[in-house]
NUTORVEX-829270 format. One record per residue: residue number from 0; residue in one letter; x, y, z of N, C-alpha, C in turn. Coordinates in steps of 0.02 Angstrom, whole numbers, plus 50000, padded with zeros to 5 digits. Last residue first. Example, Ala and Ser with C-alpha at 12.3 -4.5 7.8 and 13.67 -1.06 7.14 Angstrom:
REC/num/residuo/npx/npy/npz/capx/capy/capz/cpx/cpy/cpz
REC/1/S/50642/49888/50354/50684/49947/50357/50645/50002/50394
REC/0/A/50660/49716/50390/50615/49775/50390/50660/49835/50390
END
This chain:
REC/num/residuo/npx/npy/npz/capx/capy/capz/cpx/cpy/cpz
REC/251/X/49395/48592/50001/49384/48522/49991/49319/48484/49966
REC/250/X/49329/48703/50072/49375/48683/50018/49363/48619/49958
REC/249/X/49292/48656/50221/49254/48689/50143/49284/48671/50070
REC/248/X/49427/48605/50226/49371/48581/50233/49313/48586/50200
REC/247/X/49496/48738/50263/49496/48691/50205/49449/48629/50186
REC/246/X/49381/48881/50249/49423/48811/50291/49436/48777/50238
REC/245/X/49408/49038/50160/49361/48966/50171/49392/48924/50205
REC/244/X/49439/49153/50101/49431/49152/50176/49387/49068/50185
REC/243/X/49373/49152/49948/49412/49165/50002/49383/49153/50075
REC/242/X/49367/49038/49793/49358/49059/49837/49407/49101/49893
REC/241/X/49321/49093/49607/49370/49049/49675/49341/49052/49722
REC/240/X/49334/49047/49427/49303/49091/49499/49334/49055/49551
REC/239/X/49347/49156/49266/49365/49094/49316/49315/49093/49388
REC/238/X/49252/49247/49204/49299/49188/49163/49318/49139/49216
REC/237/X/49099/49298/49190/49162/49285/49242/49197/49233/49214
REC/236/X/49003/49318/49097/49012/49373/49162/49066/49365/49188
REC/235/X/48948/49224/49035/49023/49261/48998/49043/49321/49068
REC/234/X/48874/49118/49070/48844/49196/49042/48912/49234/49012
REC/233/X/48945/49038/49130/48908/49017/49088/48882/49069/49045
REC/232/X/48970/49097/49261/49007/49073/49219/48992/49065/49143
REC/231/X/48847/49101/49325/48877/49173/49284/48927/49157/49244
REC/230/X/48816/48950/49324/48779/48995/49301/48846/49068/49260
REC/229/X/48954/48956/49447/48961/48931/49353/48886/48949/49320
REC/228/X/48865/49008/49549/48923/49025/49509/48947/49012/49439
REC/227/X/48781/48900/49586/48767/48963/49548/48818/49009/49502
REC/226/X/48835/48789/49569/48813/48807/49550/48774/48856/49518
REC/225/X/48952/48823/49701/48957/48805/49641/48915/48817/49596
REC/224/X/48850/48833/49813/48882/48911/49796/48907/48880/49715
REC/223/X/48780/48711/49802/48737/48774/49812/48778/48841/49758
REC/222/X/48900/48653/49884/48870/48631/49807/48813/48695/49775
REC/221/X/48891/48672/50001/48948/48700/49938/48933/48694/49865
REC/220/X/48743/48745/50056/48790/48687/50047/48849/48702/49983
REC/219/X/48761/48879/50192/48763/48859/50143/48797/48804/50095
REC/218/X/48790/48902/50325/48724/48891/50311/48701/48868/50253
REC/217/X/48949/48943/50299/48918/48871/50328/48858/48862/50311
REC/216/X/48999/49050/50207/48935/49040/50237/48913/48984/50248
REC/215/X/49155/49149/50166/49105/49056/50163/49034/49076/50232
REC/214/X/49204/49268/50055/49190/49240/50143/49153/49164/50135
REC/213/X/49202/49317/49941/49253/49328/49962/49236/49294/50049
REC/212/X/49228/49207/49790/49166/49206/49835/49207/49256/49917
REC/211/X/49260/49293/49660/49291/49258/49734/49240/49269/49762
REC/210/X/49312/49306/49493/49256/49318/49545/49268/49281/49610
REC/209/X/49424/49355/49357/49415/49307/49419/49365/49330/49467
REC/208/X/49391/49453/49263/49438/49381/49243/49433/49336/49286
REC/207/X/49244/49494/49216/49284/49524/49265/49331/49426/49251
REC/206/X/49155/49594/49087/49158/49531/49130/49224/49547/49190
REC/205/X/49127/49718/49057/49073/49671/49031/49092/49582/49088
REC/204/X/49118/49861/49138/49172/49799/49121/49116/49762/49102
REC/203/X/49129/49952/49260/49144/49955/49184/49178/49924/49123
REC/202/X/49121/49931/49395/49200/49931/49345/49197/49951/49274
REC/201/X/48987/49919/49402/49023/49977/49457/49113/49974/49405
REC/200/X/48940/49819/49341/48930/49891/49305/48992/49953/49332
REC/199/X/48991/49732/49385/49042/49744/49321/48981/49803/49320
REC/198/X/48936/49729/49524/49004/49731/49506/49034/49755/49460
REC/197/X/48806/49709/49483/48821/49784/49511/48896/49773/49511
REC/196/X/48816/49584/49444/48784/49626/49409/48801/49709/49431
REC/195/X/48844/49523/49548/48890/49517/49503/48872/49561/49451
REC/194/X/48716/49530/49630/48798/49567/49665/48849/49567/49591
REC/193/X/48635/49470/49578/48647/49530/49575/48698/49578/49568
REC/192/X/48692/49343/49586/48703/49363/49506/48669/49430/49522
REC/191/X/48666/49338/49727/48725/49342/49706/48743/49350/49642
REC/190/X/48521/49332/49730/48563/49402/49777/48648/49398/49722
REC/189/X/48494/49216/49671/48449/49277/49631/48509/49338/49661
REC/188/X/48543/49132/49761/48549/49125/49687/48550/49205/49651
REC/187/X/48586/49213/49909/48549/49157/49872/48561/49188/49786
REC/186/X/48634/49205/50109/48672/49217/50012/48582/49172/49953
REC/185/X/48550/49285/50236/48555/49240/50201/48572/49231/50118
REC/184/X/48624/49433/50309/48562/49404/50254/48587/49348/50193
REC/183/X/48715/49371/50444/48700/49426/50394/48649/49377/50355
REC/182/X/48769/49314/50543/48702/49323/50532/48672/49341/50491
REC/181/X/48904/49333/50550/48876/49250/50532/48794/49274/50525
REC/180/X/49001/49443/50445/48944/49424/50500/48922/49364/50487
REC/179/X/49102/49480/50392/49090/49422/50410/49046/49396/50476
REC/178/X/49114/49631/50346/49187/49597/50410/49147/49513/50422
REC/177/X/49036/49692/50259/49117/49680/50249/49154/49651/50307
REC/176/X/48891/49650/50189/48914/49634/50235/49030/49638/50236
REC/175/X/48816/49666/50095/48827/49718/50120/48898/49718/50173
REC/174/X/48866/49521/50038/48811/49549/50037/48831/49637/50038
REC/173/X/48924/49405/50007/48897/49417/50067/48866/49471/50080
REC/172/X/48982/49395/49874/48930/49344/49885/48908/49349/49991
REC/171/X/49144/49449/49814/49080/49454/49824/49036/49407/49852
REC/170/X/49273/49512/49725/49239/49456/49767/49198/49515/49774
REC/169/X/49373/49534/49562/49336/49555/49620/49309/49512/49668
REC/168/X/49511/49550/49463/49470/49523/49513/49420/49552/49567
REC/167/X/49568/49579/49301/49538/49598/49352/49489/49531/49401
REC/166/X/49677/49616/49208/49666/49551/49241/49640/49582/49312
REC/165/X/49711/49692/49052/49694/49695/49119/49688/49628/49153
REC/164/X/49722/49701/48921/49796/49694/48938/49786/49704/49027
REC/163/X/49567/49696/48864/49627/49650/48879/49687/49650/48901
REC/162/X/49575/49820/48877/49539/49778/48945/49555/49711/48932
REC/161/X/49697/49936/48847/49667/49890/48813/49618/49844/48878
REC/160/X/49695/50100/48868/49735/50052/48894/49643/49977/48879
REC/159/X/49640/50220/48798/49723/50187/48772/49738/50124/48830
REC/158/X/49531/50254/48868/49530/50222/48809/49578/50211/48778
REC/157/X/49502/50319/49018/49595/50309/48983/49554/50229/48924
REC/156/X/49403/50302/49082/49430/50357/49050/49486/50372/49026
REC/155/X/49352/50163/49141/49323/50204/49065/49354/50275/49033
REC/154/X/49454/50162/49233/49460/50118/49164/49412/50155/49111
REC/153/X/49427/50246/49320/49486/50267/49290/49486/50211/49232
REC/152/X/49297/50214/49332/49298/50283/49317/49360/50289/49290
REC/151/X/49304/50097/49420/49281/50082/49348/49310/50168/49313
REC/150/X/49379/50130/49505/49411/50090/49461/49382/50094/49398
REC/149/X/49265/50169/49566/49334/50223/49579/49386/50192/49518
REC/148/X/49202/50069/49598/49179/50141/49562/49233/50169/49518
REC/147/X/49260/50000/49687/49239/49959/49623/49240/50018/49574
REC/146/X/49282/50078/49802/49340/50085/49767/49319/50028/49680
REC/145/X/49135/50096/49820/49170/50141/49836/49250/50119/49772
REC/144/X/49090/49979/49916/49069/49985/49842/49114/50021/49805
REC/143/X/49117/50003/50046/49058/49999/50033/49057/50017/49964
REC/142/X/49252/49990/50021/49257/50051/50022/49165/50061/50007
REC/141/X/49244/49826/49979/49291/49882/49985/49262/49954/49980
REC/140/X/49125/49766/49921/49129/49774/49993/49160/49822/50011
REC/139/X/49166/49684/49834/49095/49723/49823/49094/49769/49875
REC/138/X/49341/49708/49780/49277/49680/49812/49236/49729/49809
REC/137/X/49486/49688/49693/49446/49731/49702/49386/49683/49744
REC/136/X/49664/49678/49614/49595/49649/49675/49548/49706/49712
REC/135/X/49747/49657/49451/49677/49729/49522/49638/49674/49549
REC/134/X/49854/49674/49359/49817/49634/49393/49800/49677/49446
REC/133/X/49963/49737/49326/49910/49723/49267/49847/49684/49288
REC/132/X/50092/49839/49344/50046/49838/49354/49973/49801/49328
REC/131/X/50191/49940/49289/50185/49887/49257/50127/49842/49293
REC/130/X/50218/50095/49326/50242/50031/49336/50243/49933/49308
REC/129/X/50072/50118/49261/50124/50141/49245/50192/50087/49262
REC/128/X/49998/50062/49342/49990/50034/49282/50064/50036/49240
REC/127/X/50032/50164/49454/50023/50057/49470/50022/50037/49404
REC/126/X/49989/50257/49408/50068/50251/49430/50075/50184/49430
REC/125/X/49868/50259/49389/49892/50257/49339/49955/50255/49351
REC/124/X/49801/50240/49506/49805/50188/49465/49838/50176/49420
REC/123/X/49843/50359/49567/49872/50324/49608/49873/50241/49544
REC/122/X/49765/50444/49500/49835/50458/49475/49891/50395/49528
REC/121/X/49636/50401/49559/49655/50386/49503/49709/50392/49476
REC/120/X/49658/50434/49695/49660/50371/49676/49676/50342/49595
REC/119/X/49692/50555/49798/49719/50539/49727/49701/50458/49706
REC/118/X/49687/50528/49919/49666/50578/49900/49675/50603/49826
REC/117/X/49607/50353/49969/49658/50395/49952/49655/50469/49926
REC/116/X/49509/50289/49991/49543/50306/50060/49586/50375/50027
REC/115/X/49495/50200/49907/49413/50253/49918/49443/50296/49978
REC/114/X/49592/50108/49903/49579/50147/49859/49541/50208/49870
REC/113/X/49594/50002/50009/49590/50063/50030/49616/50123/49975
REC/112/X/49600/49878/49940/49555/49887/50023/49550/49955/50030
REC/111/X/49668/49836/49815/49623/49908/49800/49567/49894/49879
REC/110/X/49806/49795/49779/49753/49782/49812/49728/49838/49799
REC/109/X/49875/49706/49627/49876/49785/49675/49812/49774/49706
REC/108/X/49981/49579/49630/49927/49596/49636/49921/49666/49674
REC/107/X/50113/49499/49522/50081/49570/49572/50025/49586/49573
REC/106/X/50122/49429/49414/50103/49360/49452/50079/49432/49535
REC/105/X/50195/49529/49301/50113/49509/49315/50100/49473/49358
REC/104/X/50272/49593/49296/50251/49596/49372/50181/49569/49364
REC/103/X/50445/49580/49241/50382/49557/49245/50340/49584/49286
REC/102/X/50581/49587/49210/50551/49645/49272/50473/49624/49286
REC/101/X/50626/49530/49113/50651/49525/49197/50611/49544/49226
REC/100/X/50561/49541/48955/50551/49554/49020/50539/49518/49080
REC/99/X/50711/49438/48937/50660/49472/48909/50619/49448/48959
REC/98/X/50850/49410/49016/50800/49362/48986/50748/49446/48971
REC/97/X/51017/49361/49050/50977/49423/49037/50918/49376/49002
REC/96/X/51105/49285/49177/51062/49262/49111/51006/49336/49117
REC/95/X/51223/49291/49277/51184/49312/49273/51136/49296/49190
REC/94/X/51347/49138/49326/51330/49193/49284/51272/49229/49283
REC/93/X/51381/49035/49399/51337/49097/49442/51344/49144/49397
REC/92/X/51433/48960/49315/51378/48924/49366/51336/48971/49399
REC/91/X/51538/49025/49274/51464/49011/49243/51432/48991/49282
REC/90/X/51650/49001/49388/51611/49072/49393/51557/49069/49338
REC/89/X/51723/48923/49436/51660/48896/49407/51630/48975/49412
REC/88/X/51853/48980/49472/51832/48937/49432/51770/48934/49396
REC/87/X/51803/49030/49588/51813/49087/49545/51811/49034/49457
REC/86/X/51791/48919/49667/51732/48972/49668/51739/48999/49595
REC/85/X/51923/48866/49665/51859/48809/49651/51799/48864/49635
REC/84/X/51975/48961/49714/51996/48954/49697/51935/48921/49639
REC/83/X/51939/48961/49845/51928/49028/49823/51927/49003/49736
REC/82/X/51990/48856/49898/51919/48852/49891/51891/48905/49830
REC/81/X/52110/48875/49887/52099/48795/49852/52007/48823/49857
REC/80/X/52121/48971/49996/52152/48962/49921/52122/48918/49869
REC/79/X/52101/48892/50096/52061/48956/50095/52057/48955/50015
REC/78/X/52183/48805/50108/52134/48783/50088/52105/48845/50089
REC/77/X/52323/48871/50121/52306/48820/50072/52230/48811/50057
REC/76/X/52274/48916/50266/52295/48950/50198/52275/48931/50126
REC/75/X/52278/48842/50347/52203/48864/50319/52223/48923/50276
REC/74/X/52414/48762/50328/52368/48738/50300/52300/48772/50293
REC/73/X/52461/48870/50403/52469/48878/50310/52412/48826/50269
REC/72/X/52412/48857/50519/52426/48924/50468/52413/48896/50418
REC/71/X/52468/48733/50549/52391/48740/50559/52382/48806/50517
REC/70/X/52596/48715/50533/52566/48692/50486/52497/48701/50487
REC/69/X/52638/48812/50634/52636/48829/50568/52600/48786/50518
REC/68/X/52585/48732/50765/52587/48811/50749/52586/48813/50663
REC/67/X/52648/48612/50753/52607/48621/50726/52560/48710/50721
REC/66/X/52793/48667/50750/52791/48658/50686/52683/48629/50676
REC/65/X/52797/48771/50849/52806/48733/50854/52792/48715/50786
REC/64/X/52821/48905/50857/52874/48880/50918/52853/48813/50891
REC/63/X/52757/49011/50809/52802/48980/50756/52865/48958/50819
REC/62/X/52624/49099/50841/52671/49094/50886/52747/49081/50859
REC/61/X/52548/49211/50731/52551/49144/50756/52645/49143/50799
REC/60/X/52449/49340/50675/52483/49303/50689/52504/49249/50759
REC/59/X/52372/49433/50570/52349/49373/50605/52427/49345/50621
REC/58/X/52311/49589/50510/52358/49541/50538/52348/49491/50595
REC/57/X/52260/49723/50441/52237/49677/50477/52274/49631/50460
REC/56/X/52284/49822/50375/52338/49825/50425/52294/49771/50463
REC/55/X/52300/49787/50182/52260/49765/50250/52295/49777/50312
REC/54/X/52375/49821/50093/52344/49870/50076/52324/49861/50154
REC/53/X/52353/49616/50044/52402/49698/50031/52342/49754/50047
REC/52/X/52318/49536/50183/52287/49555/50130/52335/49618/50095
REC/51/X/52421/49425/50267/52366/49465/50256/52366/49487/50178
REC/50/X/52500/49310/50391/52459/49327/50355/52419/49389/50333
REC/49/X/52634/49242/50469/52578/49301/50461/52556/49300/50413
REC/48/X/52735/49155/50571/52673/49141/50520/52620/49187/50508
REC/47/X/52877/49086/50615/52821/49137/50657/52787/49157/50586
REC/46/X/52908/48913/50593/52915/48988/50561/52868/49029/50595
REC/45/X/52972/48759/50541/52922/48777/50601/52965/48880/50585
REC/44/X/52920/48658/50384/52967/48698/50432/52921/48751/50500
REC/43/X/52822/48595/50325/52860/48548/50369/52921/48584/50403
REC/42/X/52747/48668/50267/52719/48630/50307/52762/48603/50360
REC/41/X/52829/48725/50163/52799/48775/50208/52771/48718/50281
REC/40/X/52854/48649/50058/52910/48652/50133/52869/48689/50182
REC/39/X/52724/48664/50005/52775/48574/50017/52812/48610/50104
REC/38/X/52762/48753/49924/52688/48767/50007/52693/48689/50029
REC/37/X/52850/48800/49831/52830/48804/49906/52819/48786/49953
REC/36/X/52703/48878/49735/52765/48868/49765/52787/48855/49832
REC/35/X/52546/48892/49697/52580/48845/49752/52655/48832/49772
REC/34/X/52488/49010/49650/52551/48999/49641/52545/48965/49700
REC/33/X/52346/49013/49535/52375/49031/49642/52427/48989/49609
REC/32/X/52231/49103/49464/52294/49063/49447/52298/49077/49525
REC/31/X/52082/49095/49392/52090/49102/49451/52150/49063/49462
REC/30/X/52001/49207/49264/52021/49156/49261/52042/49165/49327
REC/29/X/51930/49327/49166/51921/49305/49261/51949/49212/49270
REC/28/X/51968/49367/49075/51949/49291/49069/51925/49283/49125
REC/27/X/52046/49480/49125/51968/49502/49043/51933/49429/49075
REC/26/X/52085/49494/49267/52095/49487/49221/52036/49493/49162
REC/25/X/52062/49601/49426/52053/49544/49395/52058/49535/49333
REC/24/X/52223/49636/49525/52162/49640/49496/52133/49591/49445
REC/23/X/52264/49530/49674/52281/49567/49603/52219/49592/49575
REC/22/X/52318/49513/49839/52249/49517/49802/52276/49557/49733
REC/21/X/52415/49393/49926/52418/49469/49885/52345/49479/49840
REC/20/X/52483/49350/50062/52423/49335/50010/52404/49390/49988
REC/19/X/52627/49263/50133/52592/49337/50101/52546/49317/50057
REC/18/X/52706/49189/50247/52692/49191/50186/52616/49243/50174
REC/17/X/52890/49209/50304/52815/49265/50284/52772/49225/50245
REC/16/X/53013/49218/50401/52985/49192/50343/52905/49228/50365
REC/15/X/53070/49253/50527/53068/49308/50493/53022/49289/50445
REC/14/X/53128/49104/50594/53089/49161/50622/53051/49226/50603
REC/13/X/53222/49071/50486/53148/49050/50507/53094/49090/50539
REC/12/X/53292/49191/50406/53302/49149/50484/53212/49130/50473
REC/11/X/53334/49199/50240/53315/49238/50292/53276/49181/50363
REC/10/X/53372/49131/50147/53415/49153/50145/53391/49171/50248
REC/9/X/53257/49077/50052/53272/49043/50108/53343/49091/50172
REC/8/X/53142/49220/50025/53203/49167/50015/53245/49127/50072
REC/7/X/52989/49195/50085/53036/49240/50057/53109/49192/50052
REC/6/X/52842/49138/49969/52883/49132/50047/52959/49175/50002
REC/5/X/52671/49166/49924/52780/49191/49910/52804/49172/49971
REC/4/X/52534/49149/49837/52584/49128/49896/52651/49131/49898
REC/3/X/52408/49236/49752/52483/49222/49743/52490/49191/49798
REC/2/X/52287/49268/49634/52304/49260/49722/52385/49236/49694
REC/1/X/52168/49382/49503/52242/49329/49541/52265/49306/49611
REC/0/X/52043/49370/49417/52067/49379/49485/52127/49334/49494
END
């Protein structure tokens, strides 16, 4: 990219002088030359002062009655220049870096709340996979069970897609229960390695990569839900586990 600054020869009445900012095309090097000719006297003579772009019927002009008239011009000339300038310069700094696979999407989670909703679910999984797709949030709950199914059916029937190249999640540990009843039937040991049990059958899956306790149950001590959990842990049923919807407090 080139810029230029031309004042026209002295020859011509103050009143008439020009200085012109010409846009060139840009060179192989993208290198960024500005011709400061000049731009010394430009400051210190008083000149009616236009500015523009070639090609631009957009025009800026200035009174040139007084010499700070012109030096306020040229000087946001100068520095427009001087910046553009400093930009085009350092143009590595904002180079683009090609990296093996850009397009990633594993850190994408496809929700599956309303899988059991759709009128196509399975050609709906296989567009999500298709895409790139590699991670599934699923619950015991969604679609009263419904979209766990719906998943497992499209994983057991495409034997070209590896269950290692999957990262599946589900929650669980309230029961029947999908909106967080505080009353609902009390969580216990025996209910919740059920629930985990009807999970990976409903997926078709020997284990599942992450298990989420998906609601907290005050009635219950935290220590309680830990332990059971790492139990299934312990069985190979569930590689990690978490929680949702918990205070931090709980948390903690």
């Amino acid at each position: 990219v080139g810029f230029s600054v031309e004042n026209p020869s002295s020859s011509q009445s103050p009143t008439k002088e020009k200085a012109t900012t010409r846009l060139r095309p840009p060179n192989a090097t993208h290198n960024f030359i500005v011709s400061f000719s000049h731009i010394n006297n430009m400051f210190s003579e008083q000149f009616t002062h236009s500015v523009g772009v070639d090609g631009s019927d957009r025009r800026f002009r200035c009174c040139g009655r007084t010499s700070r008239c012109g030096i306020f011009t040229t000087t946001a000339v100068s520095i427009a220049l001087l910046a553009a300038s400093f930009l085009f310069e350092s143009t590595q700094a904002f180079s683009v870096e090609q990296r093996q696979n850009a397009h990633a999407t594993h850190r994408i989670v496809f929700g599956t709340a309303a899988l059991s909703k759709s009128d196509e679910p399975l050609p709906l999984l296989d567009a999500a996979f298709a895409k790139g797709f590699r991670r599934f949030d699923l619950a015991h709950t969604y679609g009263a069970g419904e979209s766990e199914r719906i998943f497992g059916r499209w994983l057991d029937a495409r034997p070209d897609i590896a269950r290692s190249d999957l990262d599946i999640i589900t929650k669980g540990g309230i029961g029947d229960d999908a909106f967080g009843d505080p009353d609902r039937p009390l969580l216990t040991q025996s209910s919740l390695h059920s629930e985990i049990d009807e999970s990976l059958a409903a997926l078709c899956t020997d284990f599942v990569d992450l298990y989420m306790f998906h609601r907290d149950d005050p009635r219950i001590p935290v220590a309680d839900f830990v332990e059971w959990v790492n139990e299934a842990v312990n069985t190979g049923k569930i590689k990690r586990w978490g929680v949702s919807n918990w205070n931090f407090d709980r948390f903690q």
